[in-house]
DOKEKE-532307 format. One record per residue (C-alpha): y, z, x; residue in one letter; residue number from 1. Coordinates in nm, 3 decimals. Layout:
BEGIN
[rolo [Y, Z, X], 'A', NUM]
...
// end
This chain:
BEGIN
[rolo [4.192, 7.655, 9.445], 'X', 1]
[rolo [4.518, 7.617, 9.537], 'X', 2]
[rolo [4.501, 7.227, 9.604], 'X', 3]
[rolo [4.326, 7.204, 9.266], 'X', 4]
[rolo [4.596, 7.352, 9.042], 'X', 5]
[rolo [4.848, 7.174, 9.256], 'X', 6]
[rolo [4.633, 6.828, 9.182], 'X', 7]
[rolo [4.586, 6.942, 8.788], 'X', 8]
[rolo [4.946, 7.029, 8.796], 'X', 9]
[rolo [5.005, 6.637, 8.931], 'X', 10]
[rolo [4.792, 6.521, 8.685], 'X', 11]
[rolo [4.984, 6.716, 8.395], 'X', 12]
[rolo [5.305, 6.539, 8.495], 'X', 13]
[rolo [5.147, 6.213, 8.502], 'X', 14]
[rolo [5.038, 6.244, 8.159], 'X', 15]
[rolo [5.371, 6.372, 8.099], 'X', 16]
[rolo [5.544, 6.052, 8.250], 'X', 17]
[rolo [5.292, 5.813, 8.046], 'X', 18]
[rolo [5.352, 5.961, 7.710], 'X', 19]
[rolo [5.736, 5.995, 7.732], 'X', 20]
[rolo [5.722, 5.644, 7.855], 'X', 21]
[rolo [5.518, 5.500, 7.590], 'X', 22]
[rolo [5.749, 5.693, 7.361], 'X', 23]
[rolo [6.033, 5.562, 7.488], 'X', 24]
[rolo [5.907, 5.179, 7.510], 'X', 25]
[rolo [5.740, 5.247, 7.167], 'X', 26]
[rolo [6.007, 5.040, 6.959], 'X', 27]
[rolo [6.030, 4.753, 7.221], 'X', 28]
[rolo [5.674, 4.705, 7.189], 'X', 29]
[rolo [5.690, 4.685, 6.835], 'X', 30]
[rolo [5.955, 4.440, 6.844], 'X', 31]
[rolo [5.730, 4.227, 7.100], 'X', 32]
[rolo [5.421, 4.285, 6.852], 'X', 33]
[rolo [5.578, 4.167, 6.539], 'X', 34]
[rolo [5.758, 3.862, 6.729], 'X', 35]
[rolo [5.413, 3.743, 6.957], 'X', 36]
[rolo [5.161, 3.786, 6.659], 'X', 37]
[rolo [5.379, 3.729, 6.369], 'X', 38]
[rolo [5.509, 3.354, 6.524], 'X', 39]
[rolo [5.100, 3.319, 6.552], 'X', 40]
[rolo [4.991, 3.426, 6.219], 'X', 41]
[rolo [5.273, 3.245, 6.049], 'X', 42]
[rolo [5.309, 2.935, 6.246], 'X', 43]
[rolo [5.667, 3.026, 6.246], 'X', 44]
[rolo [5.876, 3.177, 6.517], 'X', 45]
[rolo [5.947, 3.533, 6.407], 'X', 46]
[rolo [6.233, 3.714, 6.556], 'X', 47]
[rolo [6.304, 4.115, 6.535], 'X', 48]
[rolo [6.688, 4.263, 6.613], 'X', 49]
[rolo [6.617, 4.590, 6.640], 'X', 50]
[rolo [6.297, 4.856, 6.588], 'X', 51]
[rolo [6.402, 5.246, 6.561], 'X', 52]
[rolo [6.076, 5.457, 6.551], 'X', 53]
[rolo [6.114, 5.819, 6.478], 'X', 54]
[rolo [5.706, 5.964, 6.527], 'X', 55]
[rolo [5.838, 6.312, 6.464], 'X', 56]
[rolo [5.968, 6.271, 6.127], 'X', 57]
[rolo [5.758, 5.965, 6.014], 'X', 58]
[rolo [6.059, 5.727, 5.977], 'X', 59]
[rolo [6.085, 5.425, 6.098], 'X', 60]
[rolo [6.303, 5.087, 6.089], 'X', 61]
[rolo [6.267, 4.732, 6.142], 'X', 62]
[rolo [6.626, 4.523, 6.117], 'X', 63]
[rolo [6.721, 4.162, 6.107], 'X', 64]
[rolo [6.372, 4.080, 6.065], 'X', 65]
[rolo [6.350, 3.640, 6.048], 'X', 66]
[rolo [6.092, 3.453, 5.998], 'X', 67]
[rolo [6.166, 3.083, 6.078], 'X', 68]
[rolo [5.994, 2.768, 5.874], 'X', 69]
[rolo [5.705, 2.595, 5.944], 'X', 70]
[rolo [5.766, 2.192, 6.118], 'X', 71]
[rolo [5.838, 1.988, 5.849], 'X', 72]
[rolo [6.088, 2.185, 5.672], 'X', 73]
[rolo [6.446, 2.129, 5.644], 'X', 74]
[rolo [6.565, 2.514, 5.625], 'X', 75]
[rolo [6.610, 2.719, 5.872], 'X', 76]
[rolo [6.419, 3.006, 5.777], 'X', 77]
[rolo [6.179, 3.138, 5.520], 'X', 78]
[rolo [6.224, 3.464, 5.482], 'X', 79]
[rolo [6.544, 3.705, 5.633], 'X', 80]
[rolo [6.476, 4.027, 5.584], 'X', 81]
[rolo [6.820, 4.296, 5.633], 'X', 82]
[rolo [6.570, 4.588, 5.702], 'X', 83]
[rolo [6.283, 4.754, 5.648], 'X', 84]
[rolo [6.267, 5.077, 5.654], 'X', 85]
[rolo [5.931, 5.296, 5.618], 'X', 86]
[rolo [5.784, 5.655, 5.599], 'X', 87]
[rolo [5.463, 5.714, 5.716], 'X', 88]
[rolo [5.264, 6.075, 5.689], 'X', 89]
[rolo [5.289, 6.282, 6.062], 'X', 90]
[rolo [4.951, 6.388, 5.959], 'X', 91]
[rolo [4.730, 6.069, 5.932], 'X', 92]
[rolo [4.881, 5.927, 6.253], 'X', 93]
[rolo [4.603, 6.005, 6.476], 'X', 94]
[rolo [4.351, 5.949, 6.201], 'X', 95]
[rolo [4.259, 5.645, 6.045], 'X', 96]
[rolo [4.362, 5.450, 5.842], 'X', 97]
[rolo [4.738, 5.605, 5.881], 'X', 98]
[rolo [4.906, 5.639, 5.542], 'X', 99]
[rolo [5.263, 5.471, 5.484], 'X', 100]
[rolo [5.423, 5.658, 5.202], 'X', 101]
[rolo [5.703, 5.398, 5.177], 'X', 102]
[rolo [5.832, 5.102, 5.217], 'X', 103]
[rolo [6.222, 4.995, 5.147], 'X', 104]
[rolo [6.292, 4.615, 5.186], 'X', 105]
[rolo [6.715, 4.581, 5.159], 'X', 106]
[rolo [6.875, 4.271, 5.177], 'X', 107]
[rolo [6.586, 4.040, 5.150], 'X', 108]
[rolo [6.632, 3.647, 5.119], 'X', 109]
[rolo [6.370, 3.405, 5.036], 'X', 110]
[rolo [6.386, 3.013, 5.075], 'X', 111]
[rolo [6.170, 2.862, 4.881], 'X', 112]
[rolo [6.187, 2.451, 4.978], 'X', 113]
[rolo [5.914, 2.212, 4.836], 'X', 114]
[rolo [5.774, 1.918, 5.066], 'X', 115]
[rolo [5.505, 1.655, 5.064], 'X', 116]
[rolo [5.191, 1.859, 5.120], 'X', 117]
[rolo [5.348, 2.178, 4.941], 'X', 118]
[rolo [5.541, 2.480, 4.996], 'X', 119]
[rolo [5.699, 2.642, 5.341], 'X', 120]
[rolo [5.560, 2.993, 5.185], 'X', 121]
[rolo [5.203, 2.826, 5.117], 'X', 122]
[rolo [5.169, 2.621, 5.422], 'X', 123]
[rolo [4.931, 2.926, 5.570], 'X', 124]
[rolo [4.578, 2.911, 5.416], 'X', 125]
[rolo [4.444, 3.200, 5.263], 'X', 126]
[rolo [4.151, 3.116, 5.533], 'X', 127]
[rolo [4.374, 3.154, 5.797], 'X', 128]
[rolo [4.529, 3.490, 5.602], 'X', 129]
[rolo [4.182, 3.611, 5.590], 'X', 130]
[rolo [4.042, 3.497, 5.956], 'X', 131]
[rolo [4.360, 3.679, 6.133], 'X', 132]
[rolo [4.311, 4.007, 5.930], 'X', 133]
[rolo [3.914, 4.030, 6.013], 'X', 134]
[rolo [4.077, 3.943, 6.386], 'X', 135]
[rolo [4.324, 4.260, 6.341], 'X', 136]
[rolo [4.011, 4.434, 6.167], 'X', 137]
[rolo [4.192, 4.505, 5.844], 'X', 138]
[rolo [3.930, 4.616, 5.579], 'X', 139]
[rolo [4.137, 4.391, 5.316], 'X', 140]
[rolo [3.945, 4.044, 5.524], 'X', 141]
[rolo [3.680, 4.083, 5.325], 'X', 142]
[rolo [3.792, 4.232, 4.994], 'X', 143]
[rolo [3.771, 4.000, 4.706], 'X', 144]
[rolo [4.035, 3.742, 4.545], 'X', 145]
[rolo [4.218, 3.929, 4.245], 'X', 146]
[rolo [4.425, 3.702, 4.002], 'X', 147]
[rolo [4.530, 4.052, 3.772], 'X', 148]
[rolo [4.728, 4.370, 3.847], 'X', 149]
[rolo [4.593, 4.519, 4.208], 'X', 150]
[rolo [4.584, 4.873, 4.076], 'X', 151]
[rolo [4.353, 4.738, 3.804], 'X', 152]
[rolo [4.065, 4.584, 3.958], 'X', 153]
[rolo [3.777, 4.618, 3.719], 'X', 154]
[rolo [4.013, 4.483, 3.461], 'X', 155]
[rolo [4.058, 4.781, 3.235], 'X', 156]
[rolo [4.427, 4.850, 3.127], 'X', 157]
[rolo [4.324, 5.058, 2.868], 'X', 158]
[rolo [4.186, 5.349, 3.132], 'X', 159]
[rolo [4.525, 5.298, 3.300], 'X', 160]
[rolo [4.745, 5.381, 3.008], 'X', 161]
[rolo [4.509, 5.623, 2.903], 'X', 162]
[rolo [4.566, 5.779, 3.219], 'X', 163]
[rolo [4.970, 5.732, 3.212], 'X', 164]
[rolo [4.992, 5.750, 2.854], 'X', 165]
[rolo [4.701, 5.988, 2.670], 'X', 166]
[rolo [4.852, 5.971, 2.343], 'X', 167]
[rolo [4.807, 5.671, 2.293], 'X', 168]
[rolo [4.460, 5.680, 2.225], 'X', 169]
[rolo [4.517, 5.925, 1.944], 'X', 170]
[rolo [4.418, 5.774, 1.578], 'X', 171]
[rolo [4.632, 5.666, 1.332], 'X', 172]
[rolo [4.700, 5.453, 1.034], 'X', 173]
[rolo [4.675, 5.104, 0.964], 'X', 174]
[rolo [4.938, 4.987, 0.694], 'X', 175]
[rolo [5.104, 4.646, 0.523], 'X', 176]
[rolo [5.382, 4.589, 0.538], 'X', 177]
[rolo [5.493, 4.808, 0.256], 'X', 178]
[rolo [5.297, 5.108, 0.459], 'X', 179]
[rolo [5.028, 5.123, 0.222], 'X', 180]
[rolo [4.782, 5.285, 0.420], 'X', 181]
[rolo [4.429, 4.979, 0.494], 'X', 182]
[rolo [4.233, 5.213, 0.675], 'X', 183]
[rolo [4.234, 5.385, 1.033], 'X', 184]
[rolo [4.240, 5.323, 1.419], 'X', 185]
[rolo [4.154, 5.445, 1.709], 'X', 186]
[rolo [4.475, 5.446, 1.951], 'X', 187]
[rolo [4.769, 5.184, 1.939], 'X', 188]
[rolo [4.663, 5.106, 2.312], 'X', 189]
[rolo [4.363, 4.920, 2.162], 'X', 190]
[rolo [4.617, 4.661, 1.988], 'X', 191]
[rolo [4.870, 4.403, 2.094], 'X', 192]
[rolo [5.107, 4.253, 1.809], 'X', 193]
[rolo [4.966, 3.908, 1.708], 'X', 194]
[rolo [4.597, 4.052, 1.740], 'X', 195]
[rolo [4.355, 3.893, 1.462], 'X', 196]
[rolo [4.016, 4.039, 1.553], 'X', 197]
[rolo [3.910, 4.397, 1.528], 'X', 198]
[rolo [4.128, 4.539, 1.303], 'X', 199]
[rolo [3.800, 4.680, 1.117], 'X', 200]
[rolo [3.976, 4.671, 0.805], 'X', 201]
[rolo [3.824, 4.402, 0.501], 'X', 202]
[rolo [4.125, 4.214, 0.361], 'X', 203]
[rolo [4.160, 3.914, 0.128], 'X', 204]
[rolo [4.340, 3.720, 0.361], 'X', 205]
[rolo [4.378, 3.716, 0.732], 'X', 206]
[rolo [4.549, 3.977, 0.878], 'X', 207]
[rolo [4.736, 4.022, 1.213], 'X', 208]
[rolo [4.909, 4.308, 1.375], 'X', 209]
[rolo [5.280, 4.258, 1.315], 'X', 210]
[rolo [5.415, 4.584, 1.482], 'X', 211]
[rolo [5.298, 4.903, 1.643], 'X', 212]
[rolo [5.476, 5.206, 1.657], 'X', 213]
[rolo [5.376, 5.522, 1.884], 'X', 214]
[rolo [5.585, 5.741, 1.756], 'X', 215]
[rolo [5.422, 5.760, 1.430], 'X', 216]
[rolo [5.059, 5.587, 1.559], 'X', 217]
[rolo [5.122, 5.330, 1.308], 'X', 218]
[rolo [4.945, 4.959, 1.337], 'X', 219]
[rolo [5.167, 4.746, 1.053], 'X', 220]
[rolo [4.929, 4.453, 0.989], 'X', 221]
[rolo [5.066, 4.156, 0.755], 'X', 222]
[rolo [5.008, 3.802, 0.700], 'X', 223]
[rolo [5.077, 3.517, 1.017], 'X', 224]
[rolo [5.412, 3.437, 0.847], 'X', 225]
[rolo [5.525, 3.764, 0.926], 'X', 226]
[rolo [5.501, 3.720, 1.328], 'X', 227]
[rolo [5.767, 3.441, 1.277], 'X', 228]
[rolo [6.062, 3.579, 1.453], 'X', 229]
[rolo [6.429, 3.378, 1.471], 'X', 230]
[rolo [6.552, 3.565, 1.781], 'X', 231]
[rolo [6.519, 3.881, 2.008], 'X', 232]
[rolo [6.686, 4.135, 2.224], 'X', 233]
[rolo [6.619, 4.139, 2.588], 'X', 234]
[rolo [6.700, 4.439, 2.778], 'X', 235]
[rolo [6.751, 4.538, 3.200], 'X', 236]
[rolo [6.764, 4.170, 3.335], 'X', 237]
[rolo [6.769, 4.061, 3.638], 'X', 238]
[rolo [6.967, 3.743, 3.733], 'X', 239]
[rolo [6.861, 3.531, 4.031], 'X', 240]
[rolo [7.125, 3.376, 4.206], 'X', 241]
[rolo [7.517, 3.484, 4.374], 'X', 242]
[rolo [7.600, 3.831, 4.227], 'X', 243]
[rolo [7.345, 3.886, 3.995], 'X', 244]
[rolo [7.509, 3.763, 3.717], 'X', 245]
[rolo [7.461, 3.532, 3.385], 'X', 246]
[rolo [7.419, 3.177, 3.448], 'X', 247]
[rolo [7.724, 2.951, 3.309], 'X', 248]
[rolo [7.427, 2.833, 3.098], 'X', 249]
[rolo [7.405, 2.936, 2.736], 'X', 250]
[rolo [7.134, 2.745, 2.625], 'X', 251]
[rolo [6.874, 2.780, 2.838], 'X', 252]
[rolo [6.496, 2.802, 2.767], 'X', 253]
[rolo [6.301, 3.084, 2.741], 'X', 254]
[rolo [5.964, 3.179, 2.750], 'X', 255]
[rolo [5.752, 3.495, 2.541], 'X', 256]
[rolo [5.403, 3.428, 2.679], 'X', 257]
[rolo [5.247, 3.307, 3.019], 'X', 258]
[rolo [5.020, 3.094, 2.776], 'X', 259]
[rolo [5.278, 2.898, 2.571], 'X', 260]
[rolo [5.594, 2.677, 2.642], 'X', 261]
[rolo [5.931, 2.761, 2.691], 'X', 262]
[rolo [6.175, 2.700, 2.400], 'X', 263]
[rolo [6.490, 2.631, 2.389], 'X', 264]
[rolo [6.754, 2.906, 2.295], 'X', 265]
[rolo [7.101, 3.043, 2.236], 'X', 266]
[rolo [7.205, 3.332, 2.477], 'X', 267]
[rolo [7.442, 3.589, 2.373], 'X', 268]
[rolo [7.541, 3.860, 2.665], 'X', 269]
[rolo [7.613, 4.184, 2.568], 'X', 270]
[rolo [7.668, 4.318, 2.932], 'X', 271]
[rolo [7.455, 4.578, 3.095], 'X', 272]
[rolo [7.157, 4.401, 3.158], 'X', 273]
[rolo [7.114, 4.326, 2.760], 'X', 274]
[rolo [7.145, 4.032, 2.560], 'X', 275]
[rolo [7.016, 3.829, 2.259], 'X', 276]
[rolo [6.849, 3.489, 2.242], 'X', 277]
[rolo [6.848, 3.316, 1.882], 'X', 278]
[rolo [6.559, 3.052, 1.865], 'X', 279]
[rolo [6.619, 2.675, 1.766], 'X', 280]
[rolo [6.217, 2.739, 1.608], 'X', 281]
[rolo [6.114, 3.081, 1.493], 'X', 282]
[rolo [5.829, 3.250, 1.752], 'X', 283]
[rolo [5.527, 3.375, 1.690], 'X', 284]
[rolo [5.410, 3.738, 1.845], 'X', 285]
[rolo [5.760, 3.876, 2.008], 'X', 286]
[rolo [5.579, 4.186, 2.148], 'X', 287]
[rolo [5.800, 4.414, 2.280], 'X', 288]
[rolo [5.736, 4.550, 2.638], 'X', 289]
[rolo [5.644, 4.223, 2.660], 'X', 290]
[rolo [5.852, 4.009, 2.957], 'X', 291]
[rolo [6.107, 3.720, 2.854], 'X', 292]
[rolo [6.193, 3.473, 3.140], 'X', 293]
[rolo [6.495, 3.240, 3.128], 'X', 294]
[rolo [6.421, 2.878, 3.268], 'X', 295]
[rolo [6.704, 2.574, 3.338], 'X', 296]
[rolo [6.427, 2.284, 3.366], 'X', 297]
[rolo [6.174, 2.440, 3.643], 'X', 298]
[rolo [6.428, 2.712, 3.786], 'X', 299]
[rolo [6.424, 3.045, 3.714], 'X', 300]
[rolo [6.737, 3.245, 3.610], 'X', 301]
[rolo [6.618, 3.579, 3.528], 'X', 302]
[rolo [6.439, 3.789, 3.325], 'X', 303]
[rolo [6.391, 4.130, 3.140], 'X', 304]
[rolo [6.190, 4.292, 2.863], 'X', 305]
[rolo [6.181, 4.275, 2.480], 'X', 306]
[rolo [6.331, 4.536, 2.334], 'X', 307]
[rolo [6.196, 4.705, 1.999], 'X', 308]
[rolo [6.440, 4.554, 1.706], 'X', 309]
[rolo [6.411, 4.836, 1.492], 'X', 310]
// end
């Protein structure tokens, strides 16, 4: 008996020494992880600074993460990431799949260069994304392409808002623009200003949804004319570039839709994130929510959201 507690008692420790060890090599096998299979996946060399791993409270940090360019680049690097930091949930760890509550990027820097046969960030195939996470047996290697909003994948905003925003499927009027009443709707969320069909009102002349208000569950429909807008007011931008702030450009470009062209514009800052852009051409359907993006040529200054001009 004696010589089997004593040989239980060894085996204890043992475990003992593997765990704390393991433990205690956890981050530097991260760090040799993420440098051996990221310089694989990417083609890249990947480098790591430092990996702090805290299993007891969930936390976790990844710094100075680098990931270089692929041959036949002229930058350095792709990406340089400051750190990472992430909070997972103590109570999926031994289960599967582990749940990561969040993830904090700060710092991050992109390089975007353009060669011959393409981009450094698109030189990796979404083949080769796809073969190396059925390798890692991720259950995304099989899941299908989606060009729209992940969190949306059968396609249905409306459930979304309706989800978010439940009043906004309560009915309302439809009025002119002198708010004579036309008839009634079913929720705003079924309407988008510039909207011809399904009004399900009868009208001499073609109508469009000019404006929607959800305060009041209003739909103001009017004639096309009425869409014709000489400017707007763009709030909570974000400028690309050294600081964050306004481009030494004033007339810059700016685009409304995804669909249509950018047009040309004057830009008047009014600090805070806000400003106003006055049209050369009057646009048609300035929906507000709706994003604006500033453009010099092909680059991308910054952007924000149309604000409601009433």
């Amino acid at each position: 008996m004696r010589k089997i507690l004593i040989g239980v008692g060894v085996l204890v420790v043992a475990v003992i020494a593997i765990v704390t060890f393991v433990f205690s090599s956890l981050d530097g096998l991260i760090q040799e992880a993420v440098e051996k299979y990221g310089t694989e996946i990417t083609k890249a060399e990947v480098q790591l600074t430092a990996v702090n791993i805290d299993i007891s409270s969930g936390k976790g940090s990844l710094s100075g993460l680098k990931v270089g360019n692929p041959k036949g680049f002229e930058t350095p690097s792709a990406f340089n990431l400051g750190e990472i930091s992430i909070a997972i949930d103590t109570g999926s760890v031994t289960k599967d799949p582990v749940i990561i509550k969040e993830i904090v990027i700060t710092s991050p820097d992109i390089t975007y260069e353009l060669g011959s046969g393409g981009s450094n960030i698109s030189a990796m195939t979404k083949v080769e994304v796809r073969r190396h996470a059925a390798r890692f047996d991720l259950p995304v290697a099989e899941k299908p392409e989606s060009q729209d909003i992940c969190f949306v994948p059968d396609g249905n905003y409306a459930s979304v808002i309706e989800r978010l925003r439940p009043d906004a499927w309560e009915p309302g009027d439809i009025v002119d623009l002198d708010g004579k009443v036309l008839g009634r709707h079913g929720g705003v969320i079924n309407f988008t200003v510039g909207q011809r069909r399904g009004l399900g009102i009868a009208a001499a002349h073609p109508l469009y949804v000019i404006k929607l208000d959800p305060q009041t569950r209003q739909v103001v429909a009017g004639p096309k004319q009425a869409l014709q807008k000489h400017g707007l007011k763009v709030t909570r931008i974000n400028w690309l570039g050294d600081g964050g702030e306004p481009p030494a450009l004033s007339r810059p470009v700016v685009k409304i839709r995804s669909t249509t062209a950018a047009e040309p514009g004057l830009l008047r800052y009014a600090g805070n994130g806000h400003c106003e852009v006055t049209f050369e051409a009057p646009q048609s359907g300035v929906a507000p929510g709706q994003a604006a993006v500033f453009y010099d040529g092909e680059r991308v200054l910054g952007g924000g959201w149309i604000e409601r001009d009433d």
